[in-house]
ROTORLO-959154 format. One line per 2 residues: number of its first residue (from 1); their letters; for each residue x, y, z of C-alpha. Coordinates in nm, 4 decimals, padded with zeros to 6 digits, always signed. Example, Ala and Ser with C-alpha at 12.3 -4.5 7.8 and 13.67 -1.06 7.14 Angstrom:
2
1	as	+01.2300 -00.4500 +00.7800  +01.3670 -00.1060 +00.7140
//
This chain:
215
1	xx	+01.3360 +01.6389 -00.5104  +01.2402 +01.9577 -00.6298
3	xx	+01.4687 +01.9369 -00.9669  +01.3023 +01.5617 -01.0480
5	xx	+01.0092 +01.5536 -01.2736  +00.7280 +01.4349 -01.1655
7	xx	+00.7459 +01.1122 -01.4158  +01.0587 +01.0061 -01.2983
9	xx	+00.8958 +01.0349 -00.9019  +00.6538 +00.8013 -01.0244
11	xx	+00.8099 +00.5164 -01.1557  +01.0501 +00.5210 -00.8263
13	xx	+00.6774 +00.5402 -00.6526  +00.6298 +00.2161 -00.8720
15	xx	+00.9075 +00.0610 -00.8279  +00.8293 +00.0648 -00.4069
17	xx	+00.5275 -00.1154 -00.5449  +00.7229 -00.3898 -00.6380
19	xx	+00.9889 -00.4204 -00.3737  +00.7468 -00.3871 -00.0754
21	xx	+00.4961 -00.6528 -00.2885  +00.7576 -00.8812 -00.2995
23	xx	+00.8711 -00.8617 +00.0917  +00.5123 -00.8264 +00.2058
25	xx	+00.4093 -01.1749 -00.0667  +00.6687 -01.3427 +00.1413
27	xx	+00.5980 -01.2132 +00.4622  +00.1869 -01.3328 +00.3985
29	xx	+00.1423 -01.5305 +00.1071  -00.0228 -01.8714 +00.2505
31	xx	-00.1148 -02.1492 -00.0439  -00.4697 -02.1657 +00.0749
33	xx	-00.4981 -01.7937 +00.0684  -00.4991 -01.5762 +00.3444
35	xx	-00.7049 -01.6080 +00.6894  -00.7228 -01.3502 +00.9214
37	xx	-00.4744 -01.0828 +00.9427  -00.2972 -01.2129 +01.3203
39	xx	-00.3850 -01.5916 +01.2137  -00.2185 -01.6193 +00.9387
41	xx	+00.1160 -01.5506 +01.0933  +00.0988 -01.8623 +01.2875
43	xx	+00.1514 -02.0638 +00.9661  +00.3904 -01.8560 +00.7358
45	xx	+00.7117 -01.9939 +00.6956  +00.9823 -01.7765 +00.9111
47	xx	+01.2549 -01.7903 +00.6963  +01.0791 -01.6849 +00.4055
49	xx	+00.9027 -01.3898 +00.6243  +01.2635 -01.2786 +00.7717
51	xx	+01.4089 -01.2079 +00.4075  +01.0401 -01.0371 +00.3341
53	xx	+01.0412 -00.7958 +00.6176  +01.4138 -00.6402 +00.4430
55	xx	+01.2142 -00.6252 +00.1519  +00.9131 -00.4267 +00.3140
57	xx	+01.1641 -00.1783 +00.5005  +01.4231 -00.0740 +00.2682
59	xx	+01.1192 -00.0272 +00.0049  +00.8729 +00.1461 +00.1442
61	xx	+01.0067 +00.4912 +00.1580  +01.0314 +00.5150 -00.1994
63	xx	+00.6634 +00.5171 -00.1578  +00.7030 +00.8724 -00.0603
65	xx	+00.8216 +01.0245 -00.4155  +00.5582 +00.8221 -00.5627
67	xx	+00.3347 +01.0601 -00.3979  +00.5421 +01.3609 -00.4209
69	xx	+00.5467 +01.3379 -00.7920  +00.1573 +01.3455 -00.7620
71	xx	+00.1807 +01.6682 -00.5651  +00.4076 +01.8166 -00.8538
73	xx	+00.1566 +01.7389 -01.1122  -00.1053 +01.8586 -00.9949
75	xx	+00.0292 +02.1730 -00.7989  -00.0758 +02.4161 -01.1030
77	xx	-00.4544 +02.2816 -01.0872  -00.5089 +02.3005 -00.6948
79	xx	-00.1482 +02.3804 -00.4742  -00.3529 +02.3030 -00.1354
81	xx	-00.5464 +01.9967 -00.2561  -00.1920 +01.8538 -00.4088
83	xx	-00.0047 +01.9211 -00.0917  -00.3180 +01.7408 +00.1223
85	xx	-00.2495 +01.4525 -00.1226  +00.1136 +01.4370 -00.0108
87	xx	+00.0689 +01.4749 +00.3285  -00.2000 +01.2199 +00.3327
89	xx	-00.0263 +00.9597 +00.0986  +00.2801 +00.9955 +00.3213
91	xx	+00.1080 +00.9489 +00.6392  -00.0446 +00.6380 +00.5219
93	xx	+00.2415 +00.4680 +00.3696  +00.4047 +00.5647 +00.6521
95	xx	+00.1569 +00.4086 +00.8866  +00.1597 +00.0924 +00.6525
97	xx	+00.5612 +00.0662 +00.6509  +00.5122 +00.0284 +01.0772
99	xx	+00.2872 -00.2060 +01.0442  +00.4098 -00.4354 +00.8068
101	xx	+00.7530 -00.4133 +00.8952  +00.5801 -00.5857 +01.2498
103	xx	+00.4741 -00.8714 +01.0482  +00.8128 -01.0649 +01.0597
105	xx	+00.8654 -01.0222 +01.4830  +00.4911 -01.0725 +01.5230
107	xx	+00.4924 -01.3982 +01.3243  +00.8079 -01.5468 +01.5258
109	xx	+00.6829 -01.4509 +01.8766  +00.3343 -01.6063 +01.8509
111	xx	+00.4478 -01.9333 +01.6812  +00.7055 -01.9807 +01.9081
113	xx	+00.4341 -01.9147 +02.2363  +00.1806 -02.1338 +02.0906
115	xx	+00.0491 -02.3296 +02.3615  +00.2235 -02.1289 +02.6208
117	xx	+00.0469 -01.9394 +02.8730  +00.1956 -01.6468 +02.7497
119	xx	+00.0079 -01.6678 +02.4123  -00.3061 -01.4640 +02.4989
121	xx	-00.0946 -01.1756 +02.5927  +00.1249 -01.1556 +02.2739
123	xx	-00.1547 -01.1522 +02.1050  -00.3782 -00.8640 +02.2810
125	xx	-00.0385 -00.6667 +02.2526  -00.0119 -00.7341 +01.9312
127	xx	-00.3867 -00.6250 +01.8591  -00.3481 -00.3588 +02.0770
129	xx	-00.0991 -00.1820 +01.9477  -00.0081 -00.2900 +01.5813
131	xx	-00.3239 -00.4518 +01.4026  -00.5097 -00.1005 +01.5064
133	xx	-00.2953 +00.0714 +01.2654  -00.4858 -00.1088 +00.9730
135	xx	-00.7817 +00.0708 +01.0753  -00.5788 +00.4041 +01.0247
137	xx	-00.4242 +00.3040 +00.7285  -00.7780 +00.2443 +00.5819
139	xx	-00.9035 +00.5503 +00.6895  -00.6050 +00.7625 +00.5234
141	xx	-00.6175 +00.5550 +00.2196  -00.9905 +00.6517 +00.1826
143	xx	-00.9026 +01.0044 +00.2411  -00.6416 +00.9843 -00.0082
145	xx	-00.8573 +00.8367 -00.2685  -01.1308 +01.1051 -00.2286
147	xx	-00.8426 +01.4105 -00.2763  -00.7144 +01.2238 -00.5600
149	xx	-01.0695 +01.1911 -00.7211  -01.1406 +01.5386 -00.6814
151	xx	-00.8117 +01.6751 -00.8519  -00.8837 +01.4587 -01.1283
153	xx	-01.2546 +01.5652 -01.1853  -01.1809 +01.9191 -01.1623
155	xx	-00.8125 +01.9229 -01.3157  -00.7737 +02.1449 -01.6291
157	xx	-00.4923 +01.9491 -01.7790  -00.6610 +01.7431 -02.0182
159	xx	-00.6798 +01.4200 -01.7641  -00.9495 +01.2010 -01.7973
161	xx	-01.1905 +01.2396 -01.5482  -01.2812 +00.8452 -01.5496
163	xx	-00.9233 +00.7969 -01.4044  -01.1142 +00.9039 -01.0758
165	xx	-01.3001 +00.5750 -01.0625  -00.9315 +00.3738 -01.0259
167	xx	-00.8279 +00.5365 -00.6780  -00.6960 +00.3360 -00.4115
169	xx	-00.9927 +00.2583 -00.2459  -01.1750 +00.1361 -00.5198
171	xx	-00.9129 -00.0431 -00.6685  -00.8463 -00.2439 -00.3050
173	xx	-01.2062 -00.3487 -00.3270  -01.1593 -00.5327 -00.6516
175	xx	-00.8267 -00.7026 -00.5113  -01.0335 -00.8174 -00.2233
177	xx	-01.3193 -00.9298 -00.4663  -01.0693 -01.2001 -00.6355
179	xx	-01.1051 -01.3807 -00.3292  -01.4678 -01.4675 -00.4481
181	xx	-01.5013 -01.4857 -00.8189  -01.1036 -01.5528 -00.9047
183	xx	-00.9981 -01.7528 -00.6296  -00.6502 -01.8953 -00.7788
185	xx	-00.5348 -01.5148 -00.8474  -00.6740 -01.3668 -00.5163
187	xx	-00.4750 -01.5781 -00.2676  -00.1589 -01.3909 -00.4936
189	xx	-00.2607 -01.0451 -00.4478  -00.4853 -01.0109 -00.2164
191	xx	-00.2162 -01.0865 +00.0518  -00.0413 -00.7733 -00.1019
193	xx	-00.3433 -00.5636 -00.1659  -00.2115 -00.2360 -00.1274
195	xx	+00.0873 -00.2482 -00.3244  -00.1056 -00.4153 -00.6251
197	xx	-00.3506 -00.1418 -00.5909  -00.0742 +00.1536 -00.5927
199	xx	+00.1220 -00.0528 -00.8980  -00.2158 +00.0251 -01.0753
201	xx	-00.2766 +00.3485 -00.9103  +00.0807 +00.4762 -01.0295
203	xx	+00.0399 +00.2681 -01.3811  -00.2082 +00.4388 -01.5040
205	xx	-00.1449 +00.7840 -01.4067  +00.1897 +00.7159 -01.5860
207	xx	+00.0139 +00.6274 -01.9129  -00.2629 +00.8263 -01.9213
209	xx	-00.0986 +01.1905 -01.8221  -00.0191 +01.3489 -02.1107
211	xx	+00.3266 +01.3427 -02.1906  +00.4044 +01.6918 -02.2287
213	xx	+00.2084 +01.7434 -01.9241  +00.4351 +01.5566 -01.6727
215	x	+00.7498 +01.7634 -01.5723
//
C-alpha cells in the first residue's frame, strides 16, 4: 500500500466505517435502545444479526488502511509516533473485529439455552473469554487517541491543533452521551459507537488536511 496516497487509504478507512456500522446496527440495534452488552443479545432478532455478522467480517479489515493512511501522513512529522499509531489502531480494530464478529454465535447460543441448565455456563464463557476483549479494545482505543492527539499538537504541517480534541475517545463519550440528552438518536448510534466515532474521526481528518498535504 506503499504506492496509495494517504487520502485514498482514508476514505477505504471510511468506507469500513460504514460496512461494519451497518453489520454491527443489525447485529445490536434494539428499538428501546441498548441494555447491557451480553443482555441485549437475548432479544435481537437472529436473522437480522446472521446477515450483520457478514457485514462486520468482510468490513473490518479495511479498517486497517484507514489507519495506515494516518501513518503515511504523518510519517514526515514523527516516523516512530506514526508507526505506534498504526500498530495501535490495528491492534484495536483487530481486537474489535474478534469480538464483534462473536456477536452473531453468542446471540444464537444463549437464546436458544434460555431456561436450560446450561445457560449459566454459556454465559461465564462468553464473559470469560469474549466480553473481556472490550476492556482491551478500550484501553487501545485510549492509547490510540492520546498518539493521535500528540501528532496533531506538535505536527508542523499546518493541521489544526483543535482537531486533537475529536479523537476516538472523546468522540465515543459524546456517542454514549446521546443516550441521556438525545435519546431517539442514541439508541441509533450508540449501538455502533465505534464506527460512528471513526466515520467522524476519518471525516474530518479528510477535510481538514490540507489538500496538497495528503499524498
Amino acid at each position: 500500500m506503499k504506492n496509495i496516497s494517504s487520502r485514498v487509504l482514508l476514505l477505504i478507512g471510511l468506507s469500513a466505517t460504514i460496512i461494519v456500522g451497518a453489520g454491527e446496527y443489525m447485529l445490536h440495534f434494539l428499538p428501546d435502545g441498548p441494555g447491557g452488552e451480553i443482555s441485549m443479545l437475548l432479544d435481537v432478532p437472529l436473522d437480522r444479526a446472521s446477515i450483520g455478522h457478514f457485514f462486520v467480517v468482510f468490513g473490518t479489515p479495511l479498517y486497517y488502511a484507514g489507519y495506515f493512511g494516518l501513518m503515511k501522513f504523518f510519517y514526515r512529522n514523527n516516523s516512530k509516533l506514526a508507526l505506534t499509531l498504526l500498530i495501535l489502531g490495528v491492534l484495536s480494530l483487530s481486537i474489535g473485529g474478534v469480538w464483534v464478529s462473536s456477536r452473531y454465535f453468542a446471540a444464537e447460543v444463549l437464546q436458544r439455552s434460555v431456561g436450560t441448565p446450561d445457560y449459566a455456563f454459556y454465559l461465564q464463557s462468553y464473559q470469560d473469554h469474549y466480553q473481556i476483549l472490550v476492556w482491551a479494545l478500550r484501553i487501545f482505543i485510549a492509547a490510540v487517541s492520546i498518539i493521535y492527539a500528540i501528532l496533531i499538537i506538535t505536527n508542523k504541517q499546518g493541521i489544526p491543533k483543535w482537531l486533537a480534541i475529536f479523537n476516538p475517545v472523546v468522540l465515543l463519550i459524546i456517542i454514549f452521551s446521546t443516550l441521556s440528552w438525545f435519546h431517539e438518536l442514541g439508541i441509533h448510534i450508540a449501538p455502533i459507537a465505534m464506527n460512528v466515532a471513526h466515520f467522524i474521526f476519518f471525516t474530518l481528518i479528510l477535510l481538514f488536511f490540507r489538500k496538497q498535504t495528503i499524498k
